[in-house]
C-alpha positions in Angstrom: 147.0 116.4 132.8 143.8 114.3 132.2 142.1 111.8 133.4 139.0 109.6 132.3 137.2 106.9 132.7 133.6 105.1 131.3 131.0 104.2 134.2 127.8 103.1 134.8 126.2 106.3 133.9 125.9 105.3 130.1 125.8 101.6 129.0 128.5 100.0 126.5 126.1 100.6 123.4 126.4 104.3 124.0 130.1 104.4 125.3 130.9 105.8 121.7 128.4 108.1 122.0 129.6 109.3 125.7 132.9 110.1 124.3 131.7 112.0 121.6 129.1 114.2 124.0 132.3 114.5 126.4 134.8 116.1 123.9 132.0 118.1 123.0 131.6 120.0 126.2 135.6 119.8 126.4 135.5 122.1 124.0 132.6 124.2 125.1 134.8 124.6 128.8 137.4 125.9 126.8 135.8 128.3 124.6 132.9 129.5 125.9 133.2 128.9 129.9 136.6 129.3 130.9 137.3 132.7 128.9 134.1 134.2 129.8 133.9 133.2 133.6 133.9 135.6 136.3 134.6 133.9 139.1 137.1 135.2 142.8 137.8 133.5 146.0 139.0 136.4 148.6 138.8 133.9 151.8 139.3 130.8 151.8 137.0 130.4 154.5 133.9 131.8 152.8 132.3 130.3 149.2 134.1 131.5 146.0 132.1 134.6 144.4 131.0 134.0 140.7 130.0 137.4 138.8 129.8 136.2 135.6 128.6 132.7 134.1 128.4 132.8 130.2 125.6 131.4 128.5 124.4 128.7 128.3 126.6 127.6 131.1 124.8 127.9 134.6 125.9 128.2 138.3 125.0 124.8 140.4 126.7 125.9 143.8 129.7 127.2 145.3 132.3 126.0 148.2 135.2 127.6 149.7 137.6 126.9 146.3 136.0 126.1 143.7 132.4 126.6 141.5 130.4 124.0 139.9 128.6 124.7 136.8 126.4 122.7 134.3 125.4 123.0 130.3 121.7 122.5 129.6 122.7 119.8 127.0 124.5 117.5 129.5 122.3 117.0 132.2 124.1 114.3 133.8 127.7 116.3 134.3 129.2 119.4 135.8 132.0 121.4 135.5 133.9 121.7 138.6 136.2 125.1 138.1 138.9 126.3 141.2 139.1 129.7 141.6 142.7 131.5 140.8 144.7 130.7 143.7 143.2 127.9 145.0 144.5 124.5 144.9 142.9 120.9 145.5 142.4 120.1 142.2 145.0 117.1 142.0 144.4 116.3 145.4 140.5 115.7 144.5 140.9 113.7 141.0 143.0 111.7 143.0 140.0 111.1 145.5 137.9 109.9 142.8 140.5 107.6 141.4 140.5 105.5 145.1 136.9 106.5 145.3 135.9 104.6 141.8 132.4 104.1 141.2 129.8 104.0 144.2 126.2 105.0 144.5 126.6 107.1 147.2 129.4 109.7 145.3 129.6 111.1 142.2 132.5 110.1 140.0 135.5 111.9 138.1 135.5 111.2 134.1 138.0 114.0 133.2 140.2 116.9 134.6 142.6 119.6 133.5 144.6 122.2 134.9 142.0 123.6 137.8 139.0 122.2 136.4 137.1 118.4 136.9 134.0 116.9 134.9 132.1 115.3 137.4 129.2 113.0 137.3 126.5 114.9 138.5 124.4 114.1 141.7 120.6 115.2 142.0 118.7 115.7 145.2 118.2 118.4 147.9 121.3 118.9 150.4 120.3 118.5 154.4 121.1 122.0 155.0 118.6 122.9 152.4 115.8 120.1 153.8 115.7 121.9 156.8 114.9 125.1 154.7 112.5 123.5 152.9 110.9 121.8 155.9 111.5 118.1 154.1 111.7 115.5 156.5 115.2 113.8 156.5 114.5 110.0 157.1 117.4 107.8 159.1 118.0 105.6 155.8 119.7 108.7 154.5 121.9 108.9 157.4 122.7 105.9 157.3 123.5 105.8 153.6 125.7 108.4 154.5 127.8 106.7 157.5 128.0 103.6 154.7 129.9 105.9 152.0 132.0 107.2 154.6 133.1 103.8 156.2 133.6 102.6 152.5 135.9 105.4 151.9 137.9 104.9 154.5 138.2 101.4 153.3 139.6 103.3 150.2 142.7 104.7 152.5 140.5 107.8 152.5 139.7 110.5 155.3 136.3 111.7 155.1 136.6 115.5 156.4 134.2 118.5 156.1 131.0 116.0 156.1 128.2 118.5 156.9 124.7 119.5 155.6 125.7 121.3 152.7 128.4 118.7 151.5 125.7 115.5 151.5 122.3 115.1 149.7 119.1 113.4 149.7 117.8 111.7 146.7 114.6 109.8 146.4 115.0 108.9 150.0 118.8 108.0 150.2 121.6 109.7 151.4 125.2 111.1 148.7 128.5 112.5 149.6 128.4 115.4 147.4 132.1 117.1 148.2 135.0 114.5 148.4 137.6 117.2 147.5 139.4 117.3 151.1 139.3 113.4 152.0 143.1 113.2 151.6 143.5 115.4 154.9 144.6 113.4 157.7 143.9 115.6 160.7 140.7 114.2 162.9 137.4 116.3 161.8 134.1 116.2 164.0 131.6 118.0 162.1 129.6 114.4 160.2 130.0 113.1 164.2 128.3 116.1 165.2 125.4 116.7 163.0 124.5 113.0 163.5 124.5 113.9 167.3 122.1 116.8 166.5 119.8 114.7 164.4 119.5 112.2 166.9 119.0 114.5 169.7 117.4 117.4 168.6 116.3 116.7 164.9 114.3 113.4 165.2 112.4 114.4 168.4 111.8 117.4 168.0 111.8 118.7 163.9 110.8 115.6 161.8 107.4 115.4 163.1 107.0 118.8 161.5 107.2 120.5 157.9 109.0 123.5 159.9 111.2 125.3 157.2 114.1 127.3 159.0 114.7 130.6 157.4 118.4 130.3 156.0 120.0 133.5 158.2 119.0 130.8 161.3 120.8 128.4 159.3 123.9 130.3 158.5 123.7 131.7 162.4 123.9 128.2 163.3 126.2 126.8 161.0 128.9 129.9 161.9 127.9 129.4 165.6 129.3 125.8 165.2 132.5 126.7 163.5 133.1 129.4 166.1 132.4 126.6 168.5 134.9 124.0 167.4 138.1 126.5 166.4 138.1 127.6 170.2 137.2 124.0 171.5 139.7 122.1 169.2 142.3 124.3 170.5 142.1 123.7 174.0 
């Protein structure tokens, strides 16, 4: 199965050109990444584990199914590979096809078995601000809150919305995963990190380049998970 579509990303003058860059790391997936790519997912609660990335091909970031990966010669897409095992793959093409083309998510211009080219987003995700001490202004929260009404709008269901799944870029706010926005069942965690910006963040962190080491992060981050399975189930 594929799937593709032109967007803004390149102009009509270079939509010829596009193509021709696109086949071209087609091919590169399917001989130099795919065959020589380490990659496991033993929980599916816990990031996929990549051992090996070939070269050129580089690790952008993992999540819980799937690795994203980018070729120095296409700086504006990434490679979007599921691990063995894991599905979502449909589910999350078909995500982008509702989603379309808005400034606040990336977009979807191709997709095989297990694998999605993705337009890529650049900026720093919230969880890393806070490591990096870089103040988070509201406009990028709001941003955020627009995408996610707008997807809804789309017959979507924003889930999984926390500070490593959005980005700030030159100020504004992105939607960086979109790959579980066909679940239906309620989710609370974009709710709840707006209540902790409000509340704790803006009064008491943004008046202050105060970088967080991540093991306070990821104490925090599994403290709130721990928190909402045994609340949710009450």
């Amino acid at each position: 199965m594929s799937f593709f579509r032109q967007s803004d990303f390149v102009g009509d003058d270079r939509s010829s050109q596009a193509q021709e860059d696109l086949d071209r790391l087609i091919e590169s997936i399917h001989q130099e990444l795919i065959p020589h790519l380490e990659m496991e997912s033993p929980n599916p609660r816990n990031p996929v584990i990549v051992h090996r990335v070939p070269e050129p091909w580089q690790l952008l970031g993992t999540g819980n199914y799937a690795g994203v990966f980018y070729h120095s010669d296409y700086s504006d897409l990434v490679v979007k590979i599921y691990a063995t095992g894991r599905l979502g793959w449909e589910d999350e093409l078909e995500v982008y096809r509702r989603l379309g083309s808005h400034p606040s998510f990336s977009e979807c211009f191709y997709a095989e078995n297990n694998f999605l080219i993705l337009k890529r987003l650049h900026g720093v995700t919230l969880y890393d601000c806070m490591h990096r001490g870089l103040k988070i202004p509201k406009r990028v929260i709001k941003d955020i809150d627009r995408a996610l009404e707008y997807a809804r709008s789309c017959g979507l269901y924003p889930h999984d919305v926390h500070g490593r799944n959005v980005m700030m870029s030159d100020g504004r706010g992105l939607v960086v995963d979109v790959s579980d926005f066909l679940e239906e069942e309620p989710c609370l965690a974009w709710k709840d990190l707006k209540k902790a910006y409000y509340l704790l963040y803006l009064p008491l962190f943004s008046w202050h380049r105060l970088r967080v080491p991540y093991p306070i992060l990821d104490l925090v981050r599994g403290s709130y998970r721990l928190f909402r399975r045994v609340f949710d189930r009450r």
